[in-house]
N, CA, C and O atoms as a Tinker XYZ file with bonds, in Angstrom:
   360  protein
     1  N      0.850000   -1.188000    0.000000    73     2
     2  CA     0.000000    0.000000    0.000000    64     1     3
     3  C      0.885000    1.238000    0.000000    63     2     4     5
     4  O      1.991000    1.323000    0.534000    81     3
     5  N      0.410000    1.935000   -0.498000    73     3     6
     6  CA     1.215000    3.503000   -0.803000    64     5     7
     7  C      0.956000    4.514000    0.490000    63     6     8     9
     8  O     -0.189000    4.709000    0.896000    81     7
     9  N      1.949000    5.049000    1.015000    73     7    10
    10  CA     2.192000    5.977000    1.608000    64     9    11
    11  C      1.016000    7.064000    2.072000    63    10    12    13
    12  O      0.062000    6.562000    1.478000    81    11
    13  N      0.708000    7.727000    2.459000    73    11    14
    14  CA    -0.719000    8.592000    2.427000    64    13    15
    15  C      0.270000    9.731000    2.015000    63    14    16    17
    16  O     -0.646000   10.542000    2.154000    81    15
    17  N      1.315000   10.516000    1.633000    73    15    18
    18  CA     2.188000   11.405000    1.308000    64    17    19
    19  C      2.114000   11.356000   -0.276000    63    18    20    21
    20  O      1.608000   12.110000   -1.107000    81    19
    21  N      2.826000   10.160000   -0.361000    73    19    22
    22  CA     2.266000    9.431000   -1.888000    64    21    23
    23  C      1.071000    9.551000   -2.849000    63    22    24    25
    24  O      1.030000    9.921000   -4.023000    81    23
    25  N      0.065000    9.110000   -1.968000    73    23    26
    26  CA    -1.218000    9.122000   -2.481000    64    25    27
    27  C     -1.751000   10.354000   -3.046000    63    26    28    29
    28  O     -2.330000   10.595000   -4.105000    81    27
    29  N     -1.330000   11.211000   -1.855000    73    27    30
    30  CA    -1.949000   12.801000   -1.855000    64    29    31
    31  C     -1.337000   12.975000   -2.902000    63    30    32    33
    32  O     -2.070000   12.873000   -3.886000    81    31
    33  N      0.242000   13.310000   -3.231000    73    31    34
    34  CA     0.730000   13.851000   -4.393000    64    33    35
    35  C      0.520000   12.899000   -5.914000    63    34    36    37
    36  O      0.964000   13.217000   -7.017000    81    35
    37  N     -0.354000   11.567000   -5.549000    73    35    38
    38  CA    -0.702000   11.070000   -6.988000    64    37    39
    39  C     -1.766000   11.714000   -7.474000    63    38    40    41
    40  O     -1.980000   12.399000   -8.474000    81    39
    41  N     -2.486000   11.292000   -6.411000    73    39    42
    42  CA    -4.346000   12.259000   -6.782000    64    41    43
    43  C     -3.934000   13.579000   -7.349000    63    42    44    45
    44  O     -4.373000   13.867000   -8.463000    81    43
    45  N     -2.880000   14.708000   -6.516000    73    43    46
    46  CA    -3.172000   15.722000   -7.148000    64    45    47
    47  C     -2.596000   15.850000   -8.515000    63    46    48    49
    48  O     -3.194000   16.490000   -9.380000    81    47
    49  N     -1.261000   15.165000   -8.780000    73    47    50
    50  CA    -1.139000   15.165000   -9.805000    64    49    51
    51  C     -1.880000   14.555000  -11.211000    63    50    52    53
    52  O     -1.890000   15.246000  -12.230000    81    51
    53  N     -2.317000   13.599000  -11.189000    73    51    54
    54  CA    -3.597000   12.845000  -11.689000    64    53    55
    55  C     -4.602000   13.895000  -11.973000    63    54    56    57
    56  O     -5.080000   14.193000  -13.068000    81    55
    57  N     -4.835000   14.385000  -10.860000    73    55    58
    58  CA    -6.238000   15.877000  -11.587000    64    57    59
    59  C     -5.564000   16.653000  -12.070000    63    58    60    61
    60  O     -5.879000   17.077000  -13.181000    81    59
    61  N     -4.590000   17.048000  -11.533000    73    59    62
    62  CA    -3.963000   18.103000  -12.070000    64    61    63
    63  C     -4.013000   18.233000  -13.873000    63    62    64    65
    64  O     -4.428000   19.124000  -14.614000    81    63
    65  N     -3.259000   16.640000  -14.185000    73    63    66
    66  CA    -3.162000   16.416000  -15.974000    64    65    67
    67  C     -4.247000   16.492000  -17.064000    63    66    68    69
    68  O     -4.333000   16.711000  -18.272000    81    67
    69  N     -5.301000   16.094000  -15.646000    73    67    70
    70  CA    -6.982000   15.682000  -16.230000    64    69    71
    71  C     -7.337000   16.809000  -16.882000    63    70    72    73
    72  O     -7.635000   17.007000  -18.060000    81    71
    73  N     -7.226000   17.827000  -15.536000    73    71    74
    74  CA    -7.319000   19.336000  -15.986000    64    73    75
    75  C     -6.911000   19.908000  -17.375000    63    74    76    77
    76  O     -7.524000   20.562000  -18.218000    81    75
    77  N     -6.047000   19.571000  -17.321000    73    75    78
    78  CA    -5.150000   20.059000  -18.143000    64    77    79
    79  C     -5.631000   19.673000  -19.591000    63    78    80    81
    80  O     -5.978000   20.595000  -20.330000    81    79
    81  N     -5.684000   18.232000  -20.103000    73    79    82
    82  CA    -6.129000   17.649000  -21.377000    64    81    83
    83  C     -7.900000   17.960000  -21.668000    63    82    84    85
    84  O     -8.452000   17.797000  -22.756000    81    83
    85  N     -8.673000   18.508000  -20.205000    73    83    86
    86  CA    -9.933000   18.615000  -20.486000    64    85    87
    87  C     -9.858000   19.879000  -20.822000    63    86    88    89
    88  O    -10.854000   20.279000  -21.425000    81    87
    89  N     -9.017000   20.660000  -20.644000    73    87    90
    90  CA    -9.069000   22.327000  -20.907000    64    89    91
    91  C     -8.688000   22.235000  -22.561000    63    90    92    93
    92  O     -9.451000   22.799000  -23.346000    81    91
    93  N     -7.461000   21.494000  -23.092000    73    91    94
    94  CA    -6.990000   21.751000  -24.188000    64    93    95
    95  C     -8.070000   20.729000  -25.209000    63    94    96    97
    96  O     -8.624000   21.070000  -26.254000    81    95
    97  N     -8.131000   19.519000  -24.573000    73    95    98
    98  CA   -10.211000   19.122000  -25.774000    64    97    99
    99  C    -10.897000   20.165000  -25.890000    63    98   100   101
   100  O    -11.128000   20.528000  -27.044000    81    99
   101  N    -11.364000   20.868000  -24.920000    73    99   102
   102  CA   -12.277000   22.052000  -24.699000    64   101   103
   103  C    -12.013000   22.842000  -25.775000    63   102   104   105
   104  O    -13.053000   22.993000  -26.416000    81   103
   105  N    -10.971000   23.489000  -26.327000    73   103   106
   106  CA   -10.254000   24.692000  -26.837000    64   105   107
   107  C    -10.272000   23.745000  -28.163000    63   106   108   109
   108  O    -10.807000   24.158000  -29.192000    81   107
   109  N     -9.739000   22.611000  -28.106000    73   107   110
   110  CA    -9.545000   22.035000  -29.766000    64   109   111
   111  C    -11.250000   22.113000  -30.077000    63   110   112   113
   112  O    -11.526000   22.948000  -30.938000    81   111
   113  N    -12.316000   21.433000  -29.553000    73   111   114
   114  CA   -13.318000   21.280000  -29.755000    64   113   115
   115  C    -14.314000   22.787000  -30.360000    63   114   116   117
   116  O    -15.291000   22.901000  -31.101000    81   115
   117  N    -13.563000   23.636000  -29.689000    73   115   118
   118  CA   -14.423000   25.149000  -30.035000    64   117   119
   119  C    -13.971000   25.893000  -31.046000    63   118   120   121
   120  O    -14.641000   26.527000  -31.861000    81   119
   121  N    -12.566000   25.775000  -30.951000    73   119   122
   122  CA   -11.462000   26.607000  -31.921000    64   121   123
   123  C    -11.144000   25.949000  -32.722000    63   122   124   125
   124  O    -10.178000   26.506000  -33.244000    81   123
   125  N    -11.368000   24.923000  -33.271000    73   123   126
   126  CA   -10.732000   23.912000  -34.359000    64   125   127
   127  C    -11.572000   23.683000  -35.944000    63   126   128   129
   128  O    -12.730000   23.505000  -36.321000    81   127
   129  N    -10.870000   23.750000  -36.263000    73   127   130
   130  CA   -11.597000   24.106000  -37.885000    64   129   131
   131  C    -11.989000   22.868000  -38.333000    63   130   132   133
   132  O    -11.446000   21.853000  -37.898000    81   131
   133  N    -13.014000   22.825000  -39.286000    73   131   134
   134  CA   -13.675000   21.651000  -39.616000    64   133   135
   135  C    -12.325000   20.838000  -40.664000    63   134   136   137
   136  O    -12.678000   19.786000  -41.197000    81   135
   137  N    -11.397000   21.136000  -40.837000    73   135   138
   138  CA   -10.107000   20.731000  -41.604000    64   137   139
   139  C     -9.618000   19.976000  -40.636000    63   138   140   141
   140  O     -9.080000   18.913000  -40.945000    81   139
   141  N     -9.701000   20.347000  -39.371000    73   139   142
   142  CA    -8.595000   19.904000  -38.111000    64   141   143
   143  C     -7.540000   21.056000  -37.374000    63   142   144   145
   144  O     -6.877000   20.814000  -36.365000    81   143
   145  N     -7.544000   22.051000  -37.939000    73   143   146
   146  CA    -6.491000   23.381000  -37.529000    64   145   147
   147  C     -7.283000   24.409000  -36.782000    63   146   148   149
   148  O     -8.455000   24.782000  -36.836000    81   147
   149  N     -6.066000   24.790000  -35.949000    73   147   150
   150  CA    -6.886000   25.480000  -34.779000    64   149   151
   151  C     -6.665000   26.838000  -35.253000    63   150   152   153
   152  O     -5.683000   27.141000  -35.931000    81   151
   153  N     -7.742000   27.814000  -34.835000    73   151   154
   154  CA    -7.733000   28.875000  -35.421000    64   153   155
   155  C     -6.630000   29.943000  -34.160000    63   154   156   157
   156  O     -6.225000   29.792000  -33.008000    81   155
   157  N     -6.519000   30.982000  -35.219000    73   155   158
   158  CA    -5.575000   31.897000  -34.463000    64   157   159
   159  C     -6.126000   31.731000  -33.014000    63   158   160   161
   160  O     -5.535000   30.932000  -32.287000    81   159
   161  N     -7.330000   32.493000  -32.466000    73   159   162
   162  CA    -7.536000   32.553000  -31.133000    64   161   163
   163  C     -7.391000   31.235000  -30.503000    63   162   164   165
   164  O     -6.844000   31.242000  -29.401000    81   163
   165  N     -7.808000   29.994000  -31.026000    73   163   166
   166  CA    -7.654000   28.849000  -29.877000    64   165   167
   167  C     -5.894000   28.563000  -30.042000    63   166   168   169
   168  O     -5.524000   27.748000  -29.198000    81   167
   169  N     -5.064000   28.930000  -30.704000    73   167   170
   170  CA    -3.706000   29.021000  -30.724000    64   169   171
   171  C     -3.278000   29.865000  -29.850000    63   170   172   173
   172  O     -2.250000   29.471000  -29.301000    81   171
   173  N     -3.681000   30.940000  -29.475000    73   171   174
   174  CA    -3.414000   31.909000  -28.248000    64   173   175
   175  C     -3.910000   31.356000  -27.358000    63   174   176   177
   176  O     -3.189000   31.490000  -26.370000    81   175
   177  N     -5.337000   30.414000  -27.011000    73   175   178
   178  CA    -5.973000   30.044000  -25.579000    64   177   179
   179  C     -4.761000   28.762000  -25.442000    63   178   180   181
   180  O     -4.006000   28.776000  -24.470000    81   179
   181  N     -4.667000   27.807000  -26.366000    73   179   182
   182  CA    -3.396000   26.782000  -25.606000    64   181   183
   183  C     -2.108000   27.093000  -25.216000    63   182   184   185
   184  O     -1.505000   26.604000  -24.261000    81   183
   185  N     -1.670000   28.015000  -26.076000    73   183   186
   186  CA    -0.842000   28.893000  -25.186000    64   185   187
   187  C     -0.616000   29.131000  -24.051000    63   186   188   189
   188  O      0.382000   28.895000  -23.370000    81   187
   189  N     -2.058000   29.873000  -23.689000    73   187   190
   190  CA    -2.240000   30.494000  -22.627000    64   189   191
   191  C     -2.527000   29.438000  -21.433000    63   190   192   193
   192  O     -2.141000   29.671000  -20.288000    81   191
   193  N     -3.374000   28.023000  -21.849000    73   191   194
   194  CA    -3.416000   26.761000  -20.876000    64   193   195
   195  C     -1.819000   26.599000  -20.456000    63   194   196   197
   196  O     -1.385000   26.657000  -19.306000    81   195
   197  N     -0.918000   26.344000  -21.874000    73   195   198
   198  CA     0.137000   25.409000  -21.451000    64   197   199
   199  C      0.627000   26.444000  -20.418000    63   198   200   201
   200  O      1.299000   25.949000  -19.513000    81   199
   201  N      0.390000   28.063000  -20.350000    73   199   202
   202  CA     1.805000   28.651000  -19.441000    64   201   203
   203  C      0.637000   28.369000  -18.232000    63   202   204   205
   204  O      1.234000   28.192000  -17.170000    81   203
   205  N     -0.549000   28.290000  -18.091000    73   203   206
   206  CA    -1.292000   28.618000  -16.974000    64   205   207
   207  C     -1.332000   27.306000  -16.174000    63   206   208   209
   208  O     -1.666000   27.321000  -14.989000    81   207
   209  N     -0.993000   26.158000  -16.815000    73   207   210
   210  CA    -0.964000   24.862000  -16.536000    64   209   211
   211  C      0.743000   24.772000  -15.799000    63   210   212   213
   212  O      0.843000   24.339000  -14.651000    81   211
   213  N      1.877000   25.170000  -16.495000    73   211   214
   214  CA     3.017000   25.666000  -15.596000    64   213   215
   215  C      2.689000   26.036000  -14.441000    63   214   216   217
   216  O      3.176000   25.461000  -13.467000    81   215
   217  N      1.625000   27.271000  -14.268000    73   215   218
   218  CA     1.802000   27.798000  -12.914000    64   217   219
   219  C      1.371000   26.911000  -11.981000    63   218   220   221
   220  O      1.641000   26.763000  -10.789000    81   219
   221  N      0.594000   26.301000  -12.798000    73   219   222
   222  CA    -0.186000   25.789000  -11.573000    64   221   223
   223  C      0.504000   24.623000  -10.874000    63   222   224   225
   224  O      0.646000   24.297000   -9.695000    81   223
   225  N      0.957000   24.016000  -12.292000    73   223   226
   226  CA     2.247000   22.878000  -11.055000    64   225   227
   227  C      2.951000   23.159000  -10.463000    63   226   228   229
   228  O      3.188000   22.469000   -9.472000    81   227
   229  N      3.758000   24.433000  -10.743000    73   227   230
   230  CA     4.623000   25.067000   -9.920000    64   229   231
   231  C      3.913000   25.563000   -8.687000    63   230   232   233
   232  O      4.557000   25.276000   -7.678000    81   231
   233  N      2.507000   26.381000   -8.376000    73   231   234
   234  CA     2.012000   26.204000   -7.446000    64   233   235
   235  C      1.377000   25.127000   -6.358000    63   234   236   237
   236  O      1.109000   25.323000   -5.172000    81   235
   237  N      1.225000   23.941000   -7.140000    73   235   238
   238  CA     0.709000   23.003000   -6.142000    64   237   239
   239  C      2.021000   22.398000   -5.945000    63   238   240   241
   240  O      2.051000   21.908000   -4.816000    81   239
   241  N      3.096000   22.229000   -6.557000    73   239   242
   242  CA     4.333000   21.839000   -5.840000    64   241   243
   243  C      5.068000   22.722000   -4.392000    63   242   244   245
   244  O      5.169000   22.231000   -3.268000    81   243
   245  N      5.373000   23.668000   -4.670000    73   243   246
   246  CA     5.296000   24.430000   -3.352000    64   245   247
   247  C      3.817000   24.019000   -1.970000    63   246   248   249
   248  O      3.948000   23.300000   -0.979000    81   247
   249  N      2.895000   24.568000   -2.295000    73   247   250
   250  CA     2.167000   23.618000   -1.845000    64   249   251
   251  C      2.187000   22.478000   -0.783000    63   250   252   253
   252  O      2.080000   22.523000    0.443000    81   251
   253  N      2.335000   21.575000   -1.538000    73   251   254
   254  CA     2.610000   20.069000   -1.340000    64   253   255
   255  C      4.071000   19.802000   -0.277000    63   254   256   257
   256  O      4.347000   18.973000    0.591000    81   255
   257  N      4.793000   21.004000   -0.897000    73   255   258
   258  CA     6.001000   21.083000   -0.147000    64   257   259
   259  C      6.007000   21.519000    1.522000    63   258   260   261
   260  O      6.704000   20.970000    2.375000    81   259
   261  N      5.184000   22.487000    1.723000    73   259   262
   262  CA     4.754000   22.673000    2.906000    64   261   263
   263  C      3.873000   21.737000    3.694000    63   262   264   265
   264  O      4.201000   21.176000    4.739000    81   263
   265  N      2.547000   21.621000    2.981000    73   263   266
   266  CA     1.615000   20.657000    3.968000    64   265   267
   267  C      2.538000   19.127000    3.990000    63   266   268   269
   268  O      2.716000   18.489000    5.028000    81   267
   269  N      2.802000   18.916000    3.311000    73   267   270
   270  CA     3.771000   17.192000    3.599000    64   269   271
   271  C      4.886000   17.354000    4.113000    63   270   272   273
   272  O      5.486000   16.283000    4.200000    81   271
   273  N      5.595000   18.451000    4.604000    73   271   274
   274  CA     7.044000   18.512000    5.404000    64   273   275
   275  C      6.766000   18.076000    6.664000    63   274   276   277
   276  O      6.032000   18.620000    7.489000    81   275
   277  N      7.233000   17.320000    6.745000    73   275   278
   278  CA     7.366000   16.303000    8.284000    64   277   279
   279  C      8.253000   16.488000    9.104000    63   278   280   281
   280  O      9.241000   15.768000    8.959000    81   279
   281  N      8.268000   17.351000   10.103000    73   279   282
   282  CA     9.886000   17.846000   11.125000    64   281   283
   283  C     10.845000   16.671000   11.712000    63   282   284   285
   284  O     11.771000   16.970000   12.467000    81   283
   285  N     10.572000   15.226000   11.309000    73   283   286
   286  CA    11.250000   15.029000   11.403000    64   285   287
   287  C     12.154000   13.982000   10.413000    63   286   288   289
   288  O     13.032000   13.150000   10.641000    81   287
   289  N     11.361000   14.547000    9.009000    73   287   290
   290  CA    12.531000   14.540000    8.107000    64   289   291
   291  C     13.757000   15.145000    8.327000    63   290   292   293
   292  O     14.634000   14.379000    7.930000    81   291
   293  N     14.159000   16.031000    8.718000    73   291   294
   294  CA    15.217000   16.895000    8.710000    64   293   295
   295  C     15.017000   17.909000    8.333000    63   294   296   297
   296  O     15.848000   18.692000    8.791000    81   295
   297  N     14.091000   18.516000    7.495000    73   295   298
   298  CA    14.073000   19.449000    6.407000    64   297   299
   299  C     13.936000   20.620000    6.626000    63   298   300   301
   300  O     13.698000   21.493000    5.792000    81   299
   301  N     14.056000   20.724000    7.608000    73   299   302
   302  CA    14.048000   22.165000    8.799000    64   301   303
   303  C     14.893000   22.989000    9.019000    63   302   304   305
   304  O     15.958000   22.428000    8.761000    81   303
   305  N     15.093000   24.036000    9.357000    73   303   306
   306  CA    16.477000   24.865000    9.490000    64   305   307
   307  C     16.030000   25.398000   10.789000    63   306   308   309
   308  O     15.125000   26.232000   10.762000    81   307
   309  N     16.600000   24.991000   12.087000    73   307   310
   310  CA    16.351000   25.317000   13.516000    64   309   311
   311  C     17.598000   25.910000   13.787000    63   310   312   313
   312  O     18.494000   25.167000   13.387000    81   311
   313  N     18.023000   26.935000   14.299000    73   311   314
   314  CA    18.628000   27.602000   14.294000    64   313   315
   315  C     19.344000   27.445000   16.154000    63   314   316   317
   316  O     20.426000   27.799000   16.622000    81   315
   317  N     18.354000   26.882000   16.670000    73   315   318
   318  CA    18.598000   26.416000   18.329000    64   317   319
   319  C     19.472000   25.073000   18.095000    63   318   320   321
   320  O     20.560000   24.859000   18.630000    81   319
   321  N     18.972000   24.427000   17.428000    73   319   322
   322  CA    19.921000   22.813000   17.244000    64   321   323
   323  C     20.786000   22.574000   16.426000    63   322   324   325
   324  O     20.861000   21.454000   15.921000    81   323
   325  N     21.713000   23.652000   16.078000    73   323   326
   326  CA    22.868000   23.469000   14.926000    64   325   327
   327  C     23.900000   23.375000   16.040000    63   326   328   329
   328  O     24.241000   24.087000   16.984000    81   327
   329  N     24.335000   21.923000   15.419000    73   327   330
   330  CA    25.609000   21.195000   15.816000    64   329   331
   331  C     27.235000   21.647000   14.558000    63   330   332   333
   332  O     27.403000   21.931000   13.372000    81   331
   333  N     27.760000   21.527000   15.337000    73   331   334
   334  CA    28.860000   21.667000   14.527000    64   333   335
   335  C     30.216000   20.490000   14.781000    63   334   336   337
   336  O     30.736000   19.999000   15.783000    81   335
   337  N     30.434000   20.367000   13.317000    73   335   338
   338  CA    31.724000   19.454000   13.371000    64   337   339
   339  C     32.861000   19.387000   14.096000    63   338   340   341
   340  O     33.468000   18.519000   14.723000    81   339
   341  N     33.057000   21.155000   13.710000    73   339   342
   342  CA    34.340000   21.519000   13.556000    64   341   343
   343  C     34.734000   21.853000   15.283000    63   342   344   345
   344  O     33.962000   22.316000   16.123000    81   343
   345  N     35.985000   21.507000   15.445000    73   343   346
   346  CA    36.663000   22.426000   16.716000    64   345   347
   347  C     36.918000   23.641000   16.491000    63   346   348   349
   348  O     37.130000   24.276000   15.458000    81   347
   349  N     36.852000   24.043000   18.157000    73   347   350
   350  CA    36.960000   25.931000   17.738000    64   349   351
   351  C     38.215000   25.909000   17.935000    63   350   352   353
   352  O     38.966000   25.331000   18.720000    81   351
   353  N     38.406000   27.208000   16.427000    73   351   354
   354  CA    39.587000   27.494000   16.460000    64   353   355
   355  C     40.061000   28.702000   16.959000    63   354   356   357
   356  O     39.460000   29.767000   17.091000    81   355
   357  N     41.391000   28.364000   17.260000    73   355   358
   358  CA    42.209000   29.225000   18.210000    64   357   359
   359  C     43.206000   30.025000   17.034000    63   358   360
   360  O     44.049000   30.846000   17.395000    81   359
């Protein structure tokens, strides 16, 4: 069985793509010429999916990055519990 960390970031990614291919059917389906070619404006709307579809992974990755950080991965920067290697030098 998969992780519940796992899971979360499959599901979202999974909708995330869904999103994504139902937005660009959407746009072929409206903007698409009875030839098969998409007209100027639905060439500007996929455009505009593919950069808006960027953000958005880039936003749910950050995201994801916060609500799933677990303190005791390590992944923390505590500023009270920094150990050091080194001897002090003289």
């Amino acid at each position: 069985m998969l992780e519940r960390e796992r899971l979360i970031e499959l599901v979202v990614a999974v909708s995330s793509v869904l999103l994504m291919l139902g937005v660009m059917a959407s746009i072929g389906t409206n903007y698409g010429g009875d030839d098969g070619i998409l007209t100027p404006d639905g060439a500007q709307l996929l455009v505009g999916a593919i950069i808006g579809f960027v953000f958005l992974l880039t936003i749910i990755g950050i995201a994801l990055a916060f609500v799933l950080n677990d303190p005791e991965d390590g992944l923390e920067s505590d500023d009270d519990n920094v150990e050091t290697d080194t001897p002090d030098a003289v």
